[in-house]
Structures are given as structure tokens and as C-alpha cells.
N, C-alpha and C positions, 0 to 999 in steps of 0.2 A: 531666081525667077521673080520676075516685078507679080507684086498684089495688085489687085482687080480690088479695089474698094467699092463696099459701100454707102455712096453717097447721100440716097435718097432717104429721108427719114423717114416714109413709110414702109420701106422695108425693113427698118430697124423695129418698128411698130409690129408689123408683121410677123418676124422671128421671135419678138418675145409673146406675143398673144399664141400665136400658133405653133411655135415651133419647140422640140425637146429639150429641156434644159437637164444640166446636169453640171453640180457643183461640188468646186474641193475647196479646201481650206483658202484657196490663192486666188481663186477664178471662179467665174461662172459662164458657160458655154451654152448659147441657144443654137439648134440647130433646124433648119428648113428647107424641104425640097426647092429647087429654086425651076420655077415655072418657065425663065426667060433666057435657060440653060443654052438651049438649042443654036437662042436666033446671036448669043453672045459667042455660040462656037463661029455661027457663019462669020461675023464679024470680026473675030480673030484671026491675025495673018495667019498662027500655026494650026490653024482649025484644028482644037482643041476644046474638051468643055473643061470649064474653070470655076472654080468657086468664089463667091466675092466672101471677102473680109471687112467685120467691122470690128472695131475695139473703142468701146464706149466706156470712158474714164470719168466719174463724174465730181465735182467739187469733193464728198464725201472722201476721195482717196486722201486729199492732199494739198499742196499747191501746185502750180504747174511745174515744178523742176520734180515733184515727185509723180505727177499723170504721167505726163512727157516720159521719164523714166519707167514705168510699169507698164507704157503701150511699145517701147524699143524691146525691154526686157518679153515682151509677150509677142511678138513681132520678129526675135530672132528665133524665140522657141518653136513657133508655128515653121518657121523657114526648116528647121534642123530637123524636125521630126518629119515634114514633107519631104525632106531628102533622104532621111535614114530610112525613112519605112515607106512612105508614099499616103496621100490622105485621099480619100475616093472627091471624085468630082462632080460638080451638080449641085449644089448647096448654096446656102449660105448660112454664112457662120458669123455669127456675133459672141464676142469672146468680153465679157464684162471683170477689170481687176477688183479686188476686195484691198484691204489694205496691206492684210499681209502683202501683198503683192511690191508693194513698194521695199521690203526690208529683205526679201529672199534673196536668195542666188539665184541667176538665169537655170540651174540646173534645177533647183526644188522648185519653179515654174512649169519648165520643160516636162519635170515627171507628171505635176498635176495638168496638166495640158496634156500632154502623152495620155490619160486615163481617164480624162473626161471626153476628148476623141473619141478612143476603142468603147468605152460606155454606151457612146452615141452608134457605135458602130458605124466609124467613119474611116477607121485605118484598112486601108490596101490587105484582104487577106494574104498575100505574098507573105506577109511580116510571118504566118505562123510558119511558113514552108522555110521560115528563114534561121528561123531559133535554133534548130534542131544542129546546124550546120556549124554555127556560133559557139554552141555548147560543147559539140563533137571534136571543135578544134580548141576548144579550151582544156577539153580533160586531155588530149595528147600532152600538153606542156605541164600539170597539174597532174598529181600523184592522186587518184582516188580515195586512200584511205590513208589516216595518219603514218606512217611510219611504227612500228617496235622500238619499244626504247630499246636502245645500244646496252647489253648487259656485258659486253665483253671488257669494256674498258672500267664499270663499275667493280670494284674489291668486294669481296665477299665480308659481309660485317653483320652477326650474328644481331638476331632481333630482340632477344636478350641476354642485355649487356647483365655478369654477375658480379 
């Protein structure tokens, strides 16, 4: 799905004066209702409401081959997790890297992204109807409790040797 950016720098002004912040080790995430939800669904061909994205990278990360890298890296994460769980719509979201953000894995992104979302309470409740189902087919293939050691094949060998 193509991002709806946004462009306007006073809505960036905006999300971070008024809007929830909530921060991990990688990222920091404002979040705000977005007023102009409505007239952006009419104007969408699939009339849908949508969220704009920003990701505001600033000197302090780095040079530009590490911004550039920590707004793809934060950009596929947002994509993955709107697909695996769904992200509610109507917002705007401004997603700010820290530096760590530059040295992680797209997946230790992903997770602090993933939980600064649900923080804000912005993940699709569908997700928790979903866990249970994920879990249920995990322990079919997966043995619940360890196993008994095998004593059949162990020799009987007194605990005191005289």
C-alpha cells in the first residue's frame, strides 16, 4: 500500500505539540487524531480513511546514508506490521529515529514500532482475537512439557561407588 505522507510542516508541528508520544530505545512515535480524515477518504479513489505518515530524521542521527537508511528501515517496519495486524485509521503518525535506529535490525525496529503502536493504542483489536489461534496451532506441533528422561536405556550405576 502506497504512504499518504505528510508534507505540511505544520502538521508535524501539530503531532508533536498535541499529539501522544510514546518512546523505545529506536524511536519515538507522536500520535494525532487527524481532523481532515473524512475529506482525505472522499478524495481517495478506494474511499478509505487513511493515515498520513511522517518520519522526521534529523542531522543528529547521522549523515544522509544513515537518515536515508533509518527512514526505509522504519518504513518497511510500519508496512509489515499494517499487514500482519492492521493499524487503526484516522491519524497521523509521526515516527522520529534516535540513533540507535541506525545500527538495529529492521526486526528490533519492527518490535519497538510494533509496541509503541499498541501503547498508543493504535493496533486493529482483531490482533488480540488473533493470538489465541497462533498459539493453539503452535502447541499442536510443540510438546507442552519437557519430556522424562529415557531411563530405560541409562545402566543402573550405584550412587555410591565403594
Amino acid at each position: 500500500m502506497k504512504f499518504y505522507a505528510i508534507t505540511e510542516n505544520h502538521l508535524y508541528r501539530k503531532a508533536y505539540k498535541n499529539g501522544k508520544r510514546t518512546s523505545t530505545r529506536s524511536i519515538s512515535v507522536y500520535v494525532l487524531r487527524d481532523r481532515h480524515a473524512a475529506l482525505l477518504k472522499k478524495q481517495n479513489p478506494e474511499k478509505k480513511t487513511l493515515n498520513r505518515i511522517g518520519i522526521s530524521a534529523s542531522k543528529k542521527i547521522g549523515g544522509a546514508v544513515q537518515r536515508n537508511r533509518a527512514k526505509r528501515v522504519i518504513r518497511e517496519a510500519y508496512r509489515q506490521i499494517d499487514k500482519e495486524t492492521g493499524v487503526r485509521t484516522g491519524y497521523l503518525i509521526v515516527i522520529v529515529p534516535r540513533t540507535e535506529c541506525t545500527v538495529l535490525k529492521m526486526q528490533d525496529v519492527k518490535r519497538d514500532l510494533h509496541y509503541a503502536l499498541a501503547k498508543a493504542d493504535l493496533l486493529d483489536k482483531s490482533e488480540k482475537s488473533a493470538k489465541p489461534e497462533k498459539s493453539d496451532a503452535g502447541q499442536a506441533d510443540t510438546p507442552s512439557a519437557s519430556p522424562a528422561p529415557n531411563t530405560a536405556d541409562t545402566p543402573d550405576v550405584p550412587e555410591n561407588p565403594a
